[in-house]
N, C-alpha and C positions, 0 to 999 in steps of 0.2 A: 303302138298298141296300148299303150300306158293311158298315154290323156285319152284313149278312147271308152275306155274303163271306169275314168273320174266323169268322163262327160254324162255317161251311162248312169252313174251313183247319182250325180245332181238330178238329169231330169230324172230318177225315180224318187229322191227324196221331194225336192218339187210335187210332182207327183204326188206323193206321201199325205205333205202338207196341204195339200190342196183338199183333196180327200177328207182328211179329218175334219176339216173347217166345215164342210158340206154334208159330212155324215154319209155320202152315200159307197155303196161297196165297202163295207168296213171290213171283212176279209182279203178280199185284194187288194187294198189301200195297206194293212199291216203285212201283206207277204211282201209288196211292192219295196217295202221299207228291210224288210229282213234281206231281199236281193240285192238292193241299197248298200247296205250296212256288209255283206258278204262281199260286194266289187270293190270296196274299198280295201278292207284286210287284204284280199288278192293282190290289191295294189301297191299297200304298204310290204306286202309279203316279197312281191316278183320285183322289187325295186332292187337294182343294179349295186355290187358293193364291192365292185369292182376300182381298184384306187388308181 
């Protein structure tokens, strides 16, 4: 479930960048990015710290 979370964050950030370059949908290009940025934390958050 994990890498599918990071896989999720890159093509949005992708995504993201691609966007800005082209200018177009500039609101869902920066929500895209905030979903981005949010599956990440998730990820760094639900990360196992089990020894």
């Amino acid at each position: 479930m994990r890498s599918l979370l990071y896989i999720v964050a890159v093509i949005l950030i992708i995504g993201w960048a691609i966007g800005v370059f082209a200018y177009t949908a500039t609101g869902l290009i920066h929500a895209l990015l905030v979903i981005a940025i949010i599956a990440l934390l998730l990820g760094f958050i639900r990360r196992d710290t089990a020894v």
